[in-house]
C-alpha positions as CSV (number, residue, x, y, z in Angstrom):
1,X,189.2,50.8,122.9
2,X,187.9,48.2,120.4
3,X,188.9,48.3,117.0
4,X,185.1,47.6,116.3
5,X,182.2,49.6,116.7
6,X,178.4,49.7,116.3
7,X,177.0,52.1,113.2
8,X,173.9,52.8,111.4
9,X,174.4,51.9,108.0
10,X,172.4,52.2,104.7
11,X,173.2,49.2,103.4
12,X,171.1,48.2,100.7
13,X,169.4,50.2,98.3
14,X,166.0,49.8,99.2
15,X,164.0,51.5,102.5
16,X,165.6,50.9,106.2
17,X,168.5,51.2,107.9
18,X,170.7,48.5,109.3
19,X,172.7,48.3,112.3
20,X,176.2,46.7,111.8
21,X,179.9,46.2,113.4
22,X,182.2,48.5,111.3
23,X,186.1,49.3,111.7
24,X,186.3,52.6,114.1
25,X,187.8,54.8,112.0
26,X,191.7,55.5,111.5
27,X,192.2,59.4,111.8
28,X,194.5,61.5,109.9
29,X,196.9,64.3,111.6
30,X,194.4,67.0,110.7
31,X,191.5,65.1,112.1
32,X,190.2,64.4,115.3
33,X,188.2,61.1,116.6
34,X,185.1,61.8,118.6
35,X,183.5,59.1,120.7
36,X,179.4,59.9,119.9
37,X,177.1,60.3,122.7
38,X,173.8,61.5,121.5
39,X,172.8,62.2,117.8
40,X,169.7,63.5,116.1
41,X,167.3,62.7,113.3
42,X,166.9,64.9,110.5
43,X,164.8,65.2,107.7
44,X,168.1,64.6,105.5
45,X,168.0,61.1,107.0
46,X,164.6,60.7,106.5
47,X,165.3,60.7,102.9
48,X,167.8,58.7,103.2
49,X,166.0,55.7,105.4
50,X,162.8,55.8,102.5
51,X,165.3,55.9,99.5
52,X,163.7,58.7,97.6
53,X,165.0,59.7,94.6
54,X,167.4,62.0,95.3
55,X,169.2,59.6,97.9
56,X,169.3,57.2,95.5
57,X,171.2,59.6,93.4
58,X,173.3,61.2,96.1
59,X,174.4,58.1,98.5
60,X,176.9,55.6,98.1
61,X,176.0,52.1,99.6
62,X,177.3,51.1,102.0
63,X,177.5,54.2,104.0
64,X,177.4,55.2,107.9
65,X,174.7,57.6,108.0
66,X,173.8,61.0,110.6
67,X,175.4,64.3,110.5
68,X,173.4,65.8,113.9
69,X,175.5,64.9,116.8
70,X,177.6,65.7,120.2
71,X,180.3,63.9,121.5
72,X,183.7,64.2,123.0
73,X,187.0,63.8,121.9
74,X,189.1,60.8,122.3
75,X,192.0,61.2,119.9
76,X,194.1,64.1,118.3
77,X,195.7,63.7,114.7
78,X,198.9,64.7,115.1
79,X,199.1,68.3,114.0
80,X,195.8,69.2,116.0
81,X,196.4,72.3,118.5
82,X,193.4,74.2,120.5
83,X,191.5,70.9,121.4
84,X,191.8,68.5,124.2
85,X,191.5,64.8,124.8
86,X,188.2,64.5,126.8
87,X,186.5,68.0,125.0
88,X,183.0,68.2,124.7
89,X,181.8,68.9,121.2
90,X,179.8,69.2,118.4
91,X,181.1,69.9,114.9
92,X,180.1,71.2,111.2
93,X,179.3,68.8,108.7
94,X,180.0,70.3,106.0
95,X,183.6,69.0,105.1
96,X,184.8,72.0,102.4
97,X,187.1,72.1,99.8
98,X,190.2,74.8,100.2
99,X,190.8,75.8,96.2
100,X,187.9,78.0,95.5
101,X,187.4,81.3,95.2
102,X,184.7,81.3,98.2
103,X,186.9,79.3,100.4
104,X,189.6,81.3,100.0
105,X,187.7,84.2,100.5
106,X,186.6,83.1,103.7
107,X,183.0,82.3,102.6
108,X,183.4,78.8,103.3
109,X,179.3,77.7,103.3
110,X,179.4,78.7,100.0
111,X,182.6,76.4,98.6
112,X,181.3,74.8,95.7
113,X,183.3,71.1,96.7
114,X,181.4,70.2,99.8
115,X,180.7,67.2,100.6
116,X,178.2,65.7,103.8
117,X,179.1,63.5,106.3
118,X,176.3,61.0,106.5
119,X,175.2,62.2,103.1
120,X,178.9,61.9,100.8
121,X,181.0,60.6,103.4
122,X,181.0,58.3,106.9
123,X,178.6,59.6,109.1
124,X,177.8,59.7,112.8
125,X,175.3,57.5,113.3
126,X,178.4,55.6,115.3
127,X,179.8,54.9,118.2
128,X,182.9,57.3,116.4
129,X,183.4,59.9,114.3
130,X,186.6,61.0,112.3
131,X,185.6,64.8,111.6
132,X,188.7,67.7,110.4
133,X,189.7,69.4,113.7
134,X,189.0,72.5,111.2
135,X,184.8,71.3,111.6
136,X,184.9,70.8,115.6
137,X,183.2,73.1,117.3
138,X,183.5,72.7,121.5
139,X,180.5,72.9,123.2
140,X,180.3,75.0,126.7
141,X,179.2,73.6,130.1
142,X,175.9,75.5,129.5
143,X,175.3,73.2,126.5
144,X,174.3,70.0,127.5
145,X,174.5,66.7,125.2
146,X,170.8,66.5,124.1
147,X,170.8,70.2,122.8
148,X,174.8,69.7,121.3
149,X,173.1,67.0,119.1
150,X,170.6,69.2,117.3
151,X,172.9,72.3,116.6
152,X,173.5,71.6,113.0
153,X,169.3,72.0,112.4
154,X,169.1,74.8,115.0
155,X,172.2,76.6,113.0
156,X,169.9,76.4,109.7
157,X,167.1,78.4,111.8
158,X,169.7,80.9,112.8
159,X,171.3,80.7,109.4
160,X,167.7,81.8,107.7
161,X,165.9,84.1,110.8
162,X,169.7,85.7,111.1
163,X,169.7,86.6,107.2
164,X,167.0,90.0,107.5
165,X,167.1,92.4,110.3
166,X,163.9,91.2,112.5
167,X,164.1,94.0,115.4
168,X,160.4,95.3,115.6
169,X,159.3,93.4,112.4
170,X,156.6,91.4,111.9
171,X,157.4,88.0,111.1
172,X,155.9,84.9,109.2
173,X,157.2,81.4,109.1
174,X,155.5,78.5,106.9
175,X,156.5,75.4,108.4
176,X,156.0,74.0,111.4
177,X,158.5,71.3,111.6
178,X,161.2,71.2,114.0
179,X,163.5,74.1,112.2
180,X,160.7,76.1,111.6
181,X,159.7,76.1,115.6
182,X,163.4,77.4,116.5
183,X,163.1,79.7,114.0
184,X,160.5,81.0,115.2
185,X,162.4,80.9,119.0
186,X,165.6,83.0,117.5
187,X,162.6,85.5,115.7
188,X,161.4,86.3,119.4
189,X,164.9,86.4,121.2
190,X,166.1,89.1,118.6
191,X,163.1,91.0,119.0
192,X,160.7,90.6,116.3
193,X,157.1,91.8,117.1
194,X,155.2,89.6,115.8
195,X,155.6,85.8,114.8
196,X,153.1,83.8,112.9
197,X,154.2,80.2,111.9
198,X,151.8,78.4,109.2
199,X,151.4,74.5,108.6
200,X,148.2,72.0,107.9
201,X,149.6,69.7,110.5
202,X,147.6,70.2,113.9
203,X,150.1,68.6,116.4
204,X,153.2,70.5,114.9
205,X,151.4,73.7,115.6
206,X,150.2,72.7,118.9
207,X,154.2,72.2,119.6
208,X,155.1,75.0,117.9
209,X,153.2,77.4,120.9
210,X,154.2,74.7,123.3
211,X,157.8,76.0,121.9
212,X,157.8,79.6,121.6
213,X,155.3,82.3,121.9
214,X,154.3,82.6,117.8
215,X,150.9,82.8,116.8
216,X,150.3,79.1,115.1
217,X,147.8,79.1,112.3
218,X,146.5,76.1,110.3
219,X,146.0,78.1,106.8
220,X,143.5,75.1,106.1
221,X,140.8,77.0,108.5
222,X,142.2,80.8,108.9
223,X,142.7,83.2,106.3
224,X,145.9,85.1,106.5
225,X,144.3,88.5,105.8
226,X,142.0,87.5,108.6
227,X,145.2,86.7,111.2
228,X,146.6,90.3,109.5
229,X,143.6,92.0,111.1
230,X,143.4,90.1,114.0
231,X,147.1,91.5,114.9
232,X,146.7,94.9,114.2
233,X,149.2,94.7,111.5
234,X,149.0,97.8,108.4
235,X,150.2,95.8,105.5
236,X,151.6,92.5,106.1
237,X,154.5,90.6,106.8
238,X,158.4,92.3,107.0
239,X,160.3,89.4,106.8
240,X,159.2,85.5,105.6
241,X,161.0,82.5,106.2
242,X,159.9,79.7,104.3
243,X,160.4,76.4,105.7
244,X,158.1,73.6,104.3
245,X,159.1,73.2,101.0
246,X,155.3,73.6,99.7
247,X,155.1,75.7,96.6
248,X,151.2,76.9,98.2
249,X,152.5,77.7,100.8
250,X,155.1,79.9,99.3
251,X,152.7,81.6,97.2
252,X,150.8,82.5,100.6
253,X,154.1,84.0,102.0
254,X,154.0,86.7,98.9
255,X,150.8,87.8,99.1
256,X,151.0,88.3,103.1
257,X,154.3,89.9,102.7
258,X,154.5,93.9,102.3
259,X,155.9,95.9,99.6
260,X,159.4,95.7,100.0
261,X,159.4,92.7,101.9
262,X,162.2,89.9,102.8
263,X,161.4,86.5,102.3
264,X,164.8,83.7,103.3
265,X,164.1,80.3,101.6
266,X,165.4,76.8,103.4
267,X,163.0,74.9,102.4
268,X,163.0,72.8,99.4
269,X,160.2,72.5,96.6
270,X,160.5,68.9,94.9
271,X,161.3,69.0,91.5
272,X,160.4,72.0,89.5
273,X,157.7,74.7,90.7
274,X,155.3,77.1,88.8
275,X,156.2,80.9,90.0
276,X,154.3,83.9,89.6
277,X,157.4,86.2,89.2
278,X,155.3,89.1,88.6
279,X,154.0,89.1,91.8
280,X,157.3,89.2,93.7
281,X,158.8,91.8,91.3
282,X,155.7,94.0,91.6
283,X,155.9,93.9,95.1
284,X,159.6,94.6,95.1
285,X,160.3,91.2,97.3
286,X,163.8,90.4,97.8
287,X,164.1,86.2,97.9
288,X,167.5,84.9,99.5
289,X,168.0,81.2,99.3
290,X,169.7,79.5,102.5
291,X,172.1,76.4,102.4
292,X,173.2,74.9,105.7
293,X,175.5,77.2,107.8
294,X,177.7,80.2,108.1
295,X,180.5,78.6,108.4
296,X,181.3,79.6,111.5
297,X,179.4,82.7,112.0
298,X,176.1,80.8,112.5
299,X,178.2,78.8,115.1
300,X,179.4,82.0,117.3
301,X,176.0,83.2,117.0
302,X,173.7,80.6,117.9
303,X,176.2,79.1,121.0
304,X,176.0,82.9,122.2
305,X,172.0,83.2,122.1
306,X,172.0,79.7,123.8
307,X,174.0,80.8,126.8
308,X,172.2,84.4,127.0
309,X,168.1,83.0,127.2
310,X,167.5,81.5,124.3
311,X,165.4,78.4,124.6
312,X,164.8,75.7,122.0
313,X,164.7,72.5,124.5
314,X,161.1,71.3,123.9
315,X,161.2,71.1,120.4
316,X,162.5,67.8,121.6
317,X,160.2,65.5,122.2
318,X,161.1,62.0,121.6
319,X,164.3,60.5,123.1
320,X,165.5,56.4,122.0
321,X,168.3,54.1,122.7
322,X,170.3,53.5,119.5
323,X,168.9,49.9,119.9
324,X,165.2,51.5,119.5
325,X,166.5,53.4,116.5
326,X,163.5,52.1,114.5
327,X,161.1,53.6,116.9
328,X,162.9,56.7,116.5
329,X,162.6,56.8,112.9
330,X,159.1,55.8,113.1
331,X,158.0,58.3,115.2
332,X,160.2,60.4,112.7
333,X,158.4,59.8,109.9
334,X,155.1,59.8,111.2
335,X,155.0,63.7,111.2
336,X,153.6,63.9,115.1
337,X,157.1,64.8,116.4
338,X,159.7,67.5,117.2
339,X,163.3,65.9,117.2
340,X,164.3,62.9,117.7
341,X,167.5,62.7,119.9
342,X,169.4,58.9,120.1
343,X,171.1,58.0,122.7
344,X,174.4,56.2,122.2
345,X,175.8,55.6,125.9
């Protein structure tokens, strides 16, 4: 194995990302190294490519970017036991701290020291990965590369649809981008009755019932009360999961919701939004906020719904050689696409 490999880094701190030669990383007797083999593109790294404000805050330069990845393994730190040369995995990326209360609770998603690979640390937009053996998580022969490389974004659906009870409920989703499609796959593998999933964008609701069977609307021509009627509904919406980060859009999502209704936030409004609290506390709404992954609940569950039916594999719908990686951003950022998986050979 060369001591050399190729790596997306951010480089500079201006828009783009640049391909270089960087050390492959040394590994530590706690970690593993993980040769990449396919890796996908997530909004995070959107962010990071256009050097918005909050990566310009939040990312050192230089840094190897991509957290959304399979791979296998090709070296064991010296006190790793339970994996194998030559295992096919995928992993967390959320590297935790051990010293807090939550972590030492168990509730490590919640540990208040974590840092991102791709985001605080080296990331795996590589041809390696050093990850913790504590973050692998070994894919099954039913899981095949391309769907092992968008398990982190498909763990925040299962992390948000997974937080209400949605057996026999009627469900809304506002955003159709690539997370909000899946989440609308896990609501109709768990059983929900109904599942409407709002956006503006015409081509991410035309993928989203390519998807899944959810009732797309485009709230720019239907009325919600309208689609209400249309399904027979008596109140509105059980459970909301909020998706797009649009403060509207939010807004909609409480007054379609019924009295007593759920609402799981993921998405994220920029910068600071006008609420009108009195219409969630008169309607007795209960908000939960939702930050990456159980940790590794979300894991167990989401692997287990893959091998038993559930079906997410159209959501994507662009596939690039590392090499094209700028086509795969641009088709990215273009807003006509599902995932974006890159190929690293």
């Amino acid at each position: 194995m060369s001591n050399e490999m190729k790596a997306l880094v951010k480089a500079r701190p201006e828009p783009g990302l640049w391909m270089e030669r960087r050390p492959v990383p040394e590994i530590g007797p706690d970690d593993v190294l993980i040769r990449i083999r396919k890796t996908g593109i997530c909004g995070t790294d959107i962010h990071i490519w256009n050097w918005d404000e909050w990566a310009a805050r939040t990312v050192p330069i230089p840094l190897v970017t991509g957290h959304e990845f399979a791979g296998e393994i090709v070296e064991l730190g010296r006190n790793v036991e339970g994996l194998s040369i030559g295992q096919r995995c995928s992993g967390e990326g959320h590297l935790i701290g051990k010293q807090s209360r939550q972590s030492r609770a168990g509730k490590f998603h919640l540990d208040p020291a974590t840092r991102g690979i791709g985001v605080n640390e080296p990331g795996a937009f590589a041809q390696y990965l050093r990850l913790p053996a504590f973050n692998v998580v070994p894919l099954p022969d039913e899981i095949d590369d391309d769907i092992g490389a968008i398990l982190d974004p498909l763990g925040n659906a299962v992390h948000t649809a997974l937080s209400f009870d949605m057996v026999g409920e009627d469900v809304m989703i506002t955003g159709a981008g690539p997370i909000g499609i899946m989440a609308g796959a896990i609501a109709r593998h768990v059983g929900a009755r109904h599942v409407v999933i709002t956006d503006v964008n015409p081509a991410r609701l035309a993928l989203a019932a390519e998807v899944v069977d959810v009732v797309p609307v485009n709230v720019t021509d239907e009325d919600l009360k309208d689609v209400i009627a249309r399904l027979k509904m008596k109140q509105g919406f059980d459970v909301g999961m909020e998706m797009s980060g649009n403060q509207a859009a939010l807004d909609q999502m409480v007054e379609a919701m019924v009295m007593g209704g759920r609402i799981a936030m993921l998405g994220i409004p920029p910068g600071k939004s006008p609420v009108d609290w009195s219409r969630i506390v008169f309607k007795a709404i209960t908000i939960k906020g939702v930050y990456g992954r159980e940790i590794f609940e979300t894991w167990y569950k989401m692997i287990a719904m893959l091998q038993n039916g559930l079906d997410v594999r159209k959501v994507i719908t662009h596939r690039f050689d590392v090499d094209e990686f700028e086509a795969g951003f641009a088709v990215m950022r273009s807003g006509k696409s599902g995932k974006v998986v890159l190929d690293w050979g």
